[in-house]
MARKOLDREN-380259 format. One record per residue (C-alpha): x, y, z; residue in three letters. Coordinates in steps of 0.02 Angstrom, whole numbers, plus 50000, padded with zeros to 5 digits. Example, Ala and Ser with C-alpha at 12.3 -4.5 7.8 and 13.67 -1.06 7.14 Angstrom:
2
506154977550390ALA 506844994750357SER 
This chain:
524
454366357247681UNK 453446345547806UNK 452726360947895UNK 452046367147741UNK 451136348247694UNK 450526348047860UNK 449476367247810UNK 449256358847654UNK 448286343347712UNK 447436356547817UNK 446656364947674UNK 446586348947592UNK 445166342047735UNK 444096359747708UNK 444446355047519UNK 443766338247499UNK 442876332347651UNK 441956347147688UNK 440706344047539UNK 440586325247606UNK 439676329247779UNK 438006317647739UNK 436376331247735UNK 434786327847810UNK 433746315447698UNK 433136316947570UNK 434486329947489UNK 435796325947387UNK 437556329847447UNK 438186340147291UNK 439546334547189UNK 439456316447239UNK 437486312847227UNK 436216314847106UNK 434336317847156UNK 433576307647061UNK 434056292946963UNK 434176289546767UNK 434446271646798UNK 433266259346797UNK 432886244846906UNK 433276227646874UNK 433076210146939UNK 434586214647049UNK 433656229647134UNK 431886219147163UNK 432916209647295UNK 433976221447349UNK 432366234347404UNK 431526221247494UNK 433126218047597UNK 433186235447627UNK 431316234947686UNK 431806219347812UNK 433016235147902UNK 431826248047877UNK 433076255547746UNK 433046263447571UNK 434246265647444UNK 435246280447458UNK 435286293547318UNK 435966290447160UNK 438026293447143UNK 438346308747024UNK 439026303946853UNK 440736309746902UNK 440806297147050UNK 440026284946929UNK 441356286546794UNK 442866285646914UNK 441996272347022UNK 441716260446870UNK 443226263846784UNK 444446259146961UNK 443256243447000UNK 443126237146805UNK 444836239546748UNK 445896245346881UNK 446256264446806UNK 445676279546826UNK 444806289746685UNK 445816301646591UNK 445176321546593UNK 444516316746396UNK 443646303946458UNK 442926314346604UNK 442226326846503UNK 441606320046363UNK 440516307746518UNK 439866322546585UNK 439326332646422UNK 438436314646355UNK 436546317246367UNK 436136299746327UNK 435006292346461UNK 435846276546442UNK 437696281846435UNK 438086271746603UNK 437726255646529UNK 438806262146361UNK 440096266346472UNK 439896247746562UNK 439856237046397UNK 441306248946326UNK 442616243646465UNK 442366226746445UNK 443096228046280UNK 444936237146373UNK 446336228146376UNK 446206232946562UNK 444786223546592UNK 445416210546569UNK 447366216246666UNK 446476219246817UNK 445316203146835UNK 446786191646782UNK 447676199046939UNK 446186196047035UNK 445966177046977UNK 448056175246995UNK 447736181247181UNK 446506165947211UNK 447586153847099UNK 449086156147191UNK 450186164147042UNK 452016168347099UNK 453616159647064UNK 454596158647248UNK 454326149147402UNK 453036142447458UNK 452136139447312UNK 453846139047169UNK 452926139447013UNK 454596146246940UNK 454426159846816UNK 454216150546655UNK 452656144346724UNK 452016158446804UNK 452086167446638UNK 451386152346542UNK 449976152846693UNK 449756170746699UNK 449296170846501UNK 448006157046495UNK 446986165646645UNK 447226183046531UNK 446376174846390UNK 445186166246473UNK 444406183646553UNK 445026191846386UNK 443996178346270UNK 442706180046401UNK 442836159546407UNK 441176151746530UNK 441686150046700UNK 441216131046701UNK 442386128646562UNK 443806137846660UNK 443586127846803UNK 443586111446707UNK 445076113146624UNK 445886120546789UNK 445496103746871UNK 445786091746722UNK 447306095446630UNK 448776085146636UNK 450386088646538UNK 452146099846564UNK 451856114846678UNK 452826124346542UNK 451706117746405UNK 450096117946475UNK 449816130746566UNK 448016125346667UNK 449046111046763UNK 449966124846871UNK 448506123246939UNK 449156108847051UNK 450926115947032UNK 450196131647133UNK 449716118647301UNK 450996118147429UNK 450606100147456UNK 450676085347329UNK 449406075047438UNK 447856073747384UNK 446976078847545UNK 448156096847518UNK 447456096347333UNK 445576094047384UNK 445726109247525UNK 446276121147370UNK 444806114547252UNK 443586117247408UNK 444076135247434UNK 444416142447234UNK 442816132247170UNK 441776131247312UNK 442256145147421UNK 442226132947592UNK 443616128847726UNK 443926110547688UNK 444806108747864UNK 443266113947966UNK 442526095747878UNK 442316082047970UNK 443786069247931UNK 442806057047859UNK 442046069247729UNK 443856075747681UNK 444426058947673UNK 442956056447545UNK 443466071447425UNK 445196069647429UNK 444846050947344UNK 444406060747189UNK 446136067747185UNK 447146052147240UNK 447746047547064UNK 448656066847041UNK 450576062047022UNK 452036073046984UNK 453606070546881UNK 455276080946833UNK 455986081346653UNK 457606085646611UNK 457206105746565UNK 457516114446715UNK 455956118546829UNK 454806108546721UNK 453756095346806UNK 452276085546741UNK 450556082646809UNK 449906067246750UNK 448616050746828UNK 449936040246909UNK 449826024946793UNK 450176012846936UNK 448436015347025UNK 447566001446933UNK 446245999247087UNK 444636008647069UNK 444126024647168UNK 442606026947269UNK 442496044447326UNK 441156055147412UNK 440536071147343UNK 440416085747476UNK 438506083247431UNK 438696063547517UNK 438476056647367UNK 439356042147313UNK 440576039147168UNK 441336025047113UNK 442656027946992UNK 443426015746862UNK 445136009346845UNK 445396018846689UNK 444486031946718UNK 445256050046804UNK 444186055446958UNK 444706072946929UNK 443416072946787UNK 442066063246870UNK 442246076546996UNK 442206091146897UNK 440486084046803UNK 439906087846957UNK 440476102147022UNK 439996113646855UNK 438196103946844UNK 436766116546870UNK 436166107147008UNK 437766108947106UNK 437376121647270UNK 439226127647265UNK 439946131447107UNK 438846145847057UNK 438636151747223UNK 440406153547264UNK 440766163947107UNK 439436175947094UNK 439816180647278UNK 441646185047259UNK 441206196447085UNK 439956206147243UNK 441126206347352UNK 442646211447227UNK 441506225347176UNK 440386227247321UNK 441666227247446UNK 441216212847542UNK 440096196247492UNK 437986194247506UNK 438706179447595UNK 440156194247697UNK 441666182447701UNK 441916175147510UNK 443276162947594UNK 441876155047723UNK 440396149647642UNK 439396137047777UNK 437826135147867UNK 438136145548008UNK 438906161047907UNK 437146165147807UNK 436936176347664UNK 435996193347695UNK 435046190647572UNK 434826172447534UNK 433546178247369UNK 434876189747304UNK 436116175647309UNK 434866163147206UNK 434486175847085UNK 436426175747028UNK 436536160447070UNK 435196158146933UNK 435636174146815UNK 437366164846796UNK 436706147446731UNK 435466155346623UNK 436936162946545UNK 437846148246528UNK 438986153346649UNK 439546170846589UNK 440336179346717UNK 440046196546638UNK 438296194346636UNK 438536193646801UNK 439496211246824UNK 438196218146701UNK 436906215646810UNK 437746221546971UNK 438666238546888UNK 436856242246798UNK 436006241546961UNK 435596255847065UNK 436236245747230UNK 437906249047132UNK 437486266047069UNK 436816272547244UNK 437936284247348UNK 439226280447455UNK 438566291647585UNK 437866282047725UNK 436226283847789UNK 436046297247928UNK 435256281948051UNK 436416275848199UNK 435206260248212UNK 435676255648030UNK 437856261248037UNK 438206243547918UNK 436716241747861UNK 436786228147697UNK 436646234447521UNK 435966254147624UNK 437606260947512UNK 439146258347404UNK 440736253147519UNK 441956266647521UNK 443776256347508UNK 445426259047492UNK 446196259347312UNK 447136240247271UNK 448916245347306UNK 449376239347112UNK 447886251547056UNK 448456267547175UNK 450396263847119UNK 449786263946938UNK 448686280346944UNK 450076288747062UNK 451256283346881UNK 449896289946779UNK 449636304446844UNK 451806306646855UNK 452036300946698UNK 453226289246719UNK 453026269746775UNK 453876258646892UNK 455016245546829UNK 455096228846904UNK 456456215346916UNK 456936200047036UNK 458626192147012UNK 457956175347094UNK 457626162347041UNK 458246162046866UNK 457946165646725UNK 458006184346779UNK 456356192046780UNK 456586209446701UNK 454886221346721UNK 455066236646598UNK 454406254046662UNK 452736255046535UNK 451776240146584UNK 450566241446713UNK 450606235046895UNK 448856227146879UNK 449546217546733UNK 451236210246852UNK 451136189646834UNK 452266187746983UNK 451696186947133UNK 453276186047203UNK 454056201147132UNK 453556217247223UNK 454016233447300UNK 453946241847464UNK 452606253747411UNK 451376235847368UNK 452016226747534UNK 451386244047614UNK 449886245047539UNK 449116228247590UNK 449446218347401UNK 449306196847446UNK 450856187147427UNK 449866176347355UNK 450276159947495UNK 448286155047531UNK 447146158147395UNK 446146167947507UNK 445266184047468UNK 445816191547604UNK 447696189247601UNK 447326207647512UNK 447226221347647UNK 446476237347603UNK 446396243447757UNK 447156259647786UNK 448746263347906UNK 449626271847983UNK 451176269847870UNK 450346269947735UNK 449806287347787UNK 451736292547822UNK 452286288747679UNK 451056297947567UNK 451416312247656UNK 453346313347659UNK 453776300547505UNK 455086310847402UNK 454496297747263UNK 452656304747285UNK 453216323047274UNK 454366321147128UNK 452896313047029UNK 451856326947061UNK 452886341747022UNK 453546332246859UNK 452076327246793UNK 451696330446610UNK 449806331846643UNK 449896343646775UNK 451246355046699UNK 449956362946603UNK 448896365246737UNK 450486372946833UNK 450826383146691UNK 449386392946674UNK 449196394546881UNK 449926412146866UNK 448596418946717UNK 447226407246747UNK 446916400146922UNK 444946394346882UNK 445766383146746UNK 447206378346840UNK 446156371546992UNK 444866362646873UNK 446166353846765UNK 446866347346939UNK 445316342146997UNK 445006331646839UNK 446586323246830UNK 446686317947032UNK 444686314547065UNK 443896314946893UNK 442706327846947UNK 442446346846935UNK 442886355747091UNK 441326364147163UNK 441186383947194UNK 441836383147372UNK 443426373747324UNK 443776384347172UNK 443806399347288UNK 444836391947421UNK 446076384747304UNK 446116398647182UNK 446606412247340UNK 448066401747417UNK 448486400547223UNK 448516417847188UNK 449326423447380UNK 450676411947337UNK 452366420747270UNK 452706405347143UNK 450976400647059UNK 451496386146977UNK 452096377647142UNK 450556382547255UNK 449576374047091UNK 450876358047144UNK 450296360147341UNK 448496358547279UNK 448886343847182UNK 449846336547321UNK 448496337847441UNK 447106331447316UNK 448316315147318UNK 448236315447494UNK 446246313747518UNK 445296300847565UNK 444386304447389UNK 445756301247309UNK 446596285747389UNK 444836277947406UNK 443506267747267UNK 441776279347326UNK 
């Protein structure tokens, strides 16, 4: 059996990479570009090109429409299109149907699955050590962030309520907040506010300007109540004296007696004059669907790690307070653009190999987002459960690994495929870096195999191998990579199909090896 994968991942490369050698400019590499684009410029573009003109650079050619539906679909919600879906993409006429397709995902219950496990990635969201939110919260927690992407609540609002709330962790669910920080001091509490709202590494400040932040958070106090796990967050009555604090700005604040810093502190961080807040966010939605920040490391933002393009940044920046701080105006803008629509293909210039913005990122598939199409496409999900710490946390088989609260329930396929345990708050605790293992276990996972010669959408496709090869390979193709196979990989698959004794299995080999591909595994 491993001999044969090992012929089969053969014939997968002529398959599905020979058609992805980049041509000589200007052509389009046929079935993943277009040659000319439908899309219009917007604001996003006008800075984007004259970036490109700083390298000497233009965009590459526009993605086709079935990279575009299976690239939006995996980086707006997480899941790949179904074959319907597919089709009915491909056969619309409608000049605008990208920007359809856009505003019509927002409304998926997906949507908002797959950014709540993004947000619970920053906000530390897992019951166990270090962080032992216990699982009543983390559900609690999980839920507000859910309906705060799902009600599509303004970002400044999120973060104020995130920093302000005081009450049961149970109860309310925005003060796990402060639950999530493995310290209780306030200089701990002030190095997690820095990095989620302002995207900066606190402990690369001087002391005196920590020591000047963390005032604003010296009043935080925590309490137990008799239901188990429960713990309140509250202003410690007791600190009658007021605060004088120093905004990262070096401002000066002098706080009350009965008044809570944490609010004179958020008043400023959401303002519109603030040279953080807006910044930070609208450079983690690029990178998150980019694949790396205008600004490259989201985690880092300082003086000495510049944006590439500092009038891209300010024109989010700005885009996002004109809305009133909607983040989806924010992915409307970026998914609409042709920087996001362009190819993945790289320019053919060794001068330019990383160029910024010269192409979409080619990435590796989140590991809950590969787990869930490799269930998808098997038919069959994987349950979840964790014995410890009580209650007992009980996963059942039909909900989605995007939409898992826990951080600290997992699997070994997750742990192999780079998912964060959710410790730092940083964006990249999440590898998606391929490996080695993860390449090893693709190939030889009896789990993997199963899935694929059980599936209920492929058995069709297996089915009619025997009478029908052109419509068994096509029906493959659209369920795996959401695209039509082209004329050369029709003919290749359709002989090994038809020299095969047992059609139905060499249909399984092709699917196998599809699965296999960097098309597959990767966001392109």
């Amino acid at each position: 059996m491993i001999g044969r994968r090992w012929t089969l991942l053969i014939v997968a490369l002529v398959l599905v990479c020979a058609t992805t050698v980049a041509a000589p400019e200007p052509a389009a590499v046929y079935p993943f570009e277009d040659t000319s684009w439908s899309t219009p410029a917007n604001v996003v573009d006008a800075q984007v090109v004259a970036a490109l003109g700083k390298q000497g650079i233009e965009f590459r050619n526009p993605c086709s429409d079935a990279v575009f539906i299976r690239r939006v679909y995996l980086d707006m919600i997480g899941t790949l299109p179904t074959s319907k879906e597919v089709n009915e993409f491909l056969n619309d006429r409608r000049p605008d149907k990208r920007s359809r397709l856009i505003e019509n995902l927002f409304a998926r219950d997906e949507f908002a699955d797959y950014w709540t496990m993004k947000w619970c990635d920053l906000l530390r969201v897992k019951s166990e050590f270090p962080v032992n939110l216990w699982p009543n919260a983390v559900q609690a927690y999980h839920r507000w962030v859910y309906e705060a992407i799902r009600d599509n609540r303004p970002y400044d609002q999120f973060a104020r309520e995130l920093l302000t709330s005081s009450g049961s962790n149970f109860r309310v669910p925005q003060v796990n907040f402060y639950r999530a920080i493995q310290g209780r001091d306030s200089s701990s509490i002030a190095q997690a506010v820095a990095l989620t709202f302002m995207g900066v590494r606190f402990e690369r400040w001087s002391q005196d300007r920590r020591d000047g932040m963390s005032a604003f958070f010296s009043k935080v106090a925590y309490k137990k109540t008799d239901e188990w796990k429960e713990e309140i967050v509250y202003m410690n009555p007791e600190a009658t004296e007021p605060v004088k604090a120093v905004f990262p700005d070096g401002s000066v604040a002098n706080v009350p007696p009965d008044a809570d810093p944490r609010q004179v502190f958020a008043d400023w961080l959401v303002s519109s004059k603030n040279q953080w807040f807006a910044r930070n966010v609208v450079n983690r939605i690029w990178a998150w669907t980019m694949g790396h920040g205008i600004i490259r490391d989201p985690d880092d933002i300082r003086p000495h790690n510049p944006p590439a393009s500092p009038e891209l940044l300010a024109c989010l920046e700005k885009q996002l307070i004109k809305s009133h701080y909607d983040l989806r105006q924010i992915y409307r803008l970026i998914l609409n653009s042709r920087t996001y629509q362009q190819s993945s293909i790289p320019h053919n210039d060794a001068a330019n190999p990383k160029a910024d913005f010269a192409h979409y990122a080619v990435r590796q598939l989140d590991a809950e987002v590969l787990t869930d199409a490799l269930c998808w496409i098997g038919g069959e999900g994987v349950g979840y459960s964790s014995p410890i710490p009580e209650p007992y946390t009980f996963v059942p088989k039909d909900q989605r690994t995007i939409a898992l609260a826990d951080g600290s329930i997992t699997s070994s396929f997750l742990t192999i495929f780079g998912r964060p345990s959710r410790d730092t708050g940083l964006m990249s605790e999440r590898s998606n870096e391929p490996t080695d293992t993860q390449r090893l276990y693709l190939l030889n996972s009896s789990d993997v195999q199963r899935r694929i010669e059980r599936s209920p959408r492929l058995r069709i496709a297996y089915n009619a191998a025997g009478r029908n090869p052109p419509a068994a390979v096509r029906a493959i193709y659209v369920i795996i990579l959401s695209r039509y196979a082209t004329e050369s990989e029709s003919a290749i698959a359709e002989q090994y199909i038809k020299k095969g004794a047992q059609p139905g299995q060499a249909a399984a080999d092709l699917a196998w090896s599809l699965i296999n591909s960097k098309e597959f595994l990767c966001r392109h």
